[in-house]
C-alpha positions as CSV (number, residue, x, y, z in Angstrom):
1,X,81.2,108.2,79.3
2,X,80.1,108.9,83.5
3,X,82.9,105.7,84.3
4,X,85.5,107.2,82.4
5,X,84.8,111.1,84.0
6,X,84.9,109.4,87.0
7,X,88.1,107.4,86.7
8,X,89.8,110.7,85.4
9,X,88.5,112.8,88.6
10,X,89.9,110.2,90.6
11,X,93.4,110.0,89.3
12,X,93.4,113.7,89.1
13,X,92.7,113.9,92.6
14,X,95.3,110.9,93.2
15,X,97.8,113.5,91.6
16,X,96.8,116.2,94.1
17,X,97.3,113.9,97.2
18,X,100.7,113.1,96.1
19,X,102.0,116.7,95.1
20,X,100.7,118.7,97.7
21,X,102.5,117.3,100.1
22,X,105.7,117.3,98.3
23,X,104.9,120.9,97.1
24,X,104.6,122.5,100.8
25,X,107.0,120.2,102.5
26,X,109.7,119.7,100.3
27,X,112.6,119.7,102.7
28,X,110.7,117.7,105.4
29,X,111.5,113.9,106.0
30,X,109.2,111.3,105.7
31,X,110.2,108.9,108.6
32,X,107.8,105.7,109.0
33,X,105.7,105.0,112.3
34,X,108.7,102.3,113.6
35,X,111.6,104.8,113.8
36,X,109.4,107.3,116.0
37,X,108.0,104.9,118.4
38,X,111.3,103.8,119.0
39,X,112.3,107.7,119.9
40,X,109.1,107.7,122.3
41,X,110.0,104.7,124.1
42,X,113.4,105.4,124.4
43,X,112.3,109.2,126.3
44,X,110.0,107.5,128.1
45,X,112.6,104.4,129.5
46,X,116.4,105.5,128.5
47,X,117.3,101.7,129.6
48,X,114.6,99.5,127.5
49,X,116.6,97.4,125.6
50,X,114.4,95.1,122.8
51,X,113.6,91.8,123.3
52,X,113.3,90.8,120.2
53,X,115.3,91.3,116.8
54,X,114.2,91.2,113.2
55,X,114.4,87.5,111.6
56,X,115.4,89.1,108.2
57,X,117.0,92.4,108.3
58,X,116.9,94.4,104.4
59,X,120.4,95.6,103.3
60,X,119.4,98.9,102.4
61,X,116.3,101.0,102.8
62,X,115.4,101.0,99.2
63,X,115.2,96.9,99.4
64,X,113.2,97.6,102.9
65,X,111.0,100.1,100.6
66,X,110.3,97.4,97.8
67,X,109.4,94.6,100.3
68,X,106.6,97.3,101.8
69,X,105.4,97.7,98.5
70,X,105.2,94.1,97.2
71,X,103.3,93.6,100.7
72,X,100.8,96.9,99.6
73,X,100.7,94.9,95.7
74,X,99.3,91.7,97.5
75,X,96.9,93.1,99.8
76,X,95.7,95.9,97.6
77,X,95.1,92.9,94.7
78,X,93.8,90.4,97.3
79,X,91.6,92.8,98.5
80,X,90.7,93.9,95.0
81,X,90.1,90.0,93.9
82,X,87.2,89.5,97.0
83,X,85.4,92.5,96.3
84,X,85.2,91.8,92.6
85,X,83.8,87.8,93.4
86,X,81.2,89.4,95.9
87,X,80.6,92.5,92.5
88,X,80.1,89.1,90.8
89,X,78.2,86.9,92.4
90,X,75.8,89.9,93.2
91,X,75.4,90.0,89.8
92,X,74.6,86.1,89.7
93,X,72.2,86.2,92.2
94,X,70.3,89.3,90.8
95,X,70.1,87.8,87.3
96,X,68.2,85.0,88.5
């Protein structure tokens, strides 16, 4: 009964992260980290020019979105797997 409590205050809480934003900055838009660096650098030195390009460039921004998110799936689960073997062996070692 305590894990299940738990796991409900946490995904209510999960659901508060996510709206409030959304709720008091509804019109706002969410750019990422790369677009606004680019903006600094570009006040900072009008005449930088990159050096370096993208190897694979997404068509769209929703592909670009889905590639970020399979990357998030495989670390979040890899990350997920070795803290479950250390849970485990843990376990193993304290049996004995």
């Amino acid at each position: 009964m305590k894990t299940s409590k738990t796991n409900l205050i946490l995904f209510l809480l999960i659901i508060v992260i996510v709206l409030v934003p959304l709720i008091f900055m509804g019109d706002s838009e969410f750019g990422g980290a790369d677009g606004e660096a680019e903006g600094v650098i570009l006040d900072i030195n009008p005449d930088y020019e990159p050096w370096a390009e993208p190897i694979l460039e997404p068509p769209s921004g929703e592909i670009e979105s889905l590639l970020f998110s399979v990357q998030v799936a495989i670390g979040a689960g890899t990350i997920g797997y070795i803290l479950g073997m250390f849970r485990e062996k843990k376990k193993v070692v304290d049996n004995r």
